[in-house]
Phi, psi and omega in degrees: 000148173304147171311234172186124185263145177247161168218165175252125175254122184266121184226078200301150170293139182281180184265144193232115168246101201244119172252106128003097171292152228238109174256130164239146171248182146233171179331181131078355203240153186298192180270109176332169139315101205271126178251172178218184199195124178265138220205127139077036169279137169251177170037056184034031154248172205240171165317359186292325169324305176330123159252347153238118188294142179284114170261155190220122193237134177223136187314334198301133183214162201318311197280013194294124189287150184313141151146176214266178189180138186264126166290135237191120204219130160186179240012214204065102162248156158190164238256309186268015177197148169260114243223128166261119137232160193248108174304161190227136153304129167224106164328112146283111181255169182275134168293109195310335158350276200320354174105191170296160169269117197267163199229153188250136174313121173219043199249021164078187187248354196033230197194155180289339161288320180226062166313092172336150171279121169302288168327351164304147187297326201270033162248005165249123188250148145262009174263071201334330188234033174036040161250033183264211150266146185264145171308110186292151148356298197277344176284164177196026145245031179272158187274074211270142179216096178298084182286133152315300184330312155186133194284338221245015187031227216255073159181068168352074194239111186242159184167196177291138156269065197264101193245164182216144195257198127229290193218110178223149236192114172216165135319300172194160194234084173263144161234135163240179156072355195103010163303153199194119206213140175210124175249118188257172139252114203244349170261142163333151171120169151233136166249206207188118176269112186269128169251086170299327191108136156225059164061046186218161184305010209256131158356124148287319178242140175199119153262084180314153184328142175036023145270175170205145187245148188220138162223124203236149180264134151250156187350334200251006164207031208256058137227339146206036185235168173162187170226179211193131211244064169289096163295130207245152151355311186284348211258165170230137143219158216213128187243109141237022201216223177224143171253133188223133183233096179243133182074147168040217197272021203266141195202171174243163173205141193248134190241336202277123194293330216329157166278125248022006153127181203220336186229102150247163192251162201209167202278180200084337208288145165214117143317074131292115203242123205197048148326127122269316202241140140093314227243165166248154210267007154251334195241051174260210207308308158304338193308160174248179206274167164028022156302355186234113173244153175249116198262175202277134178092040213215145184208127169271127206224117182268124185240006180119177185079230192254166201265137187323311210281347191268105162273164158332290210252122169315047202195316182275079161282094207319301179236167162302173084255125155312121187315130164120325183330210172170114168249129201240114172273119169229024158224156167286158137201151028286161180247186151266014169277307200198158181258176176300333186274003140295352192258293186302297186305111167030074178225150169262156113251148161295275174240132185252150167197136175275150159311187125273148166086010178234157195234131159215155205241065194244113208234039154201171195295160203179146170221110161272136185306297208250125184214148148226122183243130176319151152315131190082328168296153224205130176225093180290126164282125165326154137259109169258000000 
């Protein structure tokens, strides 16, 4: 008979992959149940297997703020498999309670040649270093807000911001920290930034000190097109930093009737302004009388177009100025947006003041505290 061989038969372990499922909560709510979900039991068995049971932990606890908390897997040994786990997220969302939700810019600064979609979600945070959650589609009562410190969620970033909208819908708009933000319009058409309120004393529009907001028409629809800067009925908004309505249809137009106005500019504060087609940069269909103040130490800089003082309605005079104020002319008039006596014709003012190299014309009645002209500006007196 043949001899008899012995041989080794190796019988490697097998591979085991235990994943960690992926969880959402809401704010305020205990911690779900942590599941896992097994890849590569052989021979009908099961976790039973295990000779140390797998625990599965996450930092996330009942007070935990909207934003991602990591689900975490350790031990599970076993004698017949080489065991992989793969760890999970588990989502905190905001609690429909709580009021709007505020979202931080972190979508970078783009460039005035190729300017980011403001609306997209992920250029929206609820986290300054975008380790939150991003602004859905659907929301249009969130609180958006533009930190200087850093525009770039988890790539620390700061400059300038140049993003372009068509029709977006918010709660309330801050720029803080030294933020400088230019929301353009870039397609034929005109939109609208709605600043809704969100029904509490707090500023709605609020530009803070050595911020600066700029809203632009561009060049390639800057004969008709812009955007519009809606204060809506609900709103409060406050200037301590600079505002620019530059080019084509671009304005603010203030709706909240409240008595003494609803939009002030405060002192430090500067307004430029350069409305050219159809619309005035205070004043369209809506605007309300004096809804716009300018307060002492407040300064209006007329940069061309259409005239500050003009509304829709022969009946609407838009802003104030407030004794301490200031209005500055750095284009002549008349232009060919408008003649003087829009500007002129029985308007107050405080303190005035011309460029050089610029000519105004002020040939209907008027009252100035103060006027001053640069060298080379020129201020024509009515003659009667």
């Amino acid at each position: 008979p043949d001899a008899s061989v012995t041989r080794t038969l190796v019988v490697n372990k097998a591979n085991l992959t235990i994943t960690a499922n992926n969880q959402t909560k809401t704010e305020g709510a205990a911690n779900p149940v942590l599941t896992v979900t097994y890849s590569g039991f052989v021979n009908s068995e099961d976790s039973s297997v295990l000779i140390t049971p797998l625990i599965a932990t996450t930092t996330a606890t009942v007070g935990s703020t909207a934003g991602t908390y990591p689900i975490t897997l350790s031990g599970a040994t076993a004698a017949n498999y080489n065991i992989t786990l793969v760890n999970g997220t588990l989502n905190v969302v905001p609690s429909p309670t709580t009021g709007p939700i505020t979202y931080y810019w972190v979508g970078g600064t783009g460039s005035a040649q190729n300017p980011l979609v403001f609306s997209t979600a992920t250029n929206w945070n609820t986290q300054l270093d975008g380790s939150g959650l991003a602004r859905p589609s659907t929301d249009t009562s969130g609180i958006l807000i533009f930190d200087g410190s850093n525009v770039g969620g988890d790539t620390l970033t700061t400059g300038n911001v140049y993003t372009y909208t068509g029709t977006n819908r918010m709660s309330r708009l801050i720029l803080q920290n030294g933020a400088d933000v230019t929301i353009s319009r870039i397609f034929s058409g005109n939109g609208t930034l709605y600043i809704k309120g969100d029904s509490t004393s707090n500023d709605d529009l609020l530009i803070n000190s050595g911020c600066s907001l700029t809203i632009n028409s561009a060049d390639s629809v800057a004969t008709t097109s812009g955007l519009k800067l809606l204060i809506t009925p609900n709103a409060i908004a406050r200037v301590l930093g600079r505002i620019t309505i530059n080019g084509g249809t671009c304005r603010i137009e203030q709706t909240n009737p409240i008595q003494g106005g609803a939009m002030f500019f405060e002192s430090g504060s500067v307004c430029n302004v350069n409305t050219q087609i159809n619309y005035f940069p205070f004043g369209s269909s809506n605007a309300v009388n004096k809804g716009v103040i300018f307060k002492n130490g407040s300064k209006l800089v007329y940069k061309g177009g259409k005239s500050f003082f003009k509304a829709a309605s022969s009946s609407v005079v838009p802003i104030v100025f407030a004794p301490g104020s200031t209005c500055r002319f750095e284009a002549s008039v008349p232009n060919s947006y408008s003649d003087s006596s829009l500007f002129f014709s029985n308007r107050t003012f405080s303190n005035v003041e011309v460029a050089s190299n610029v000519s105004v014309n002020a040939d209907d009645f008027y009252n100035i505290d103060n006027l001053l002209i640069e060298n080379g500006g020129r201020f024509n007196l009515k003659v009667t």
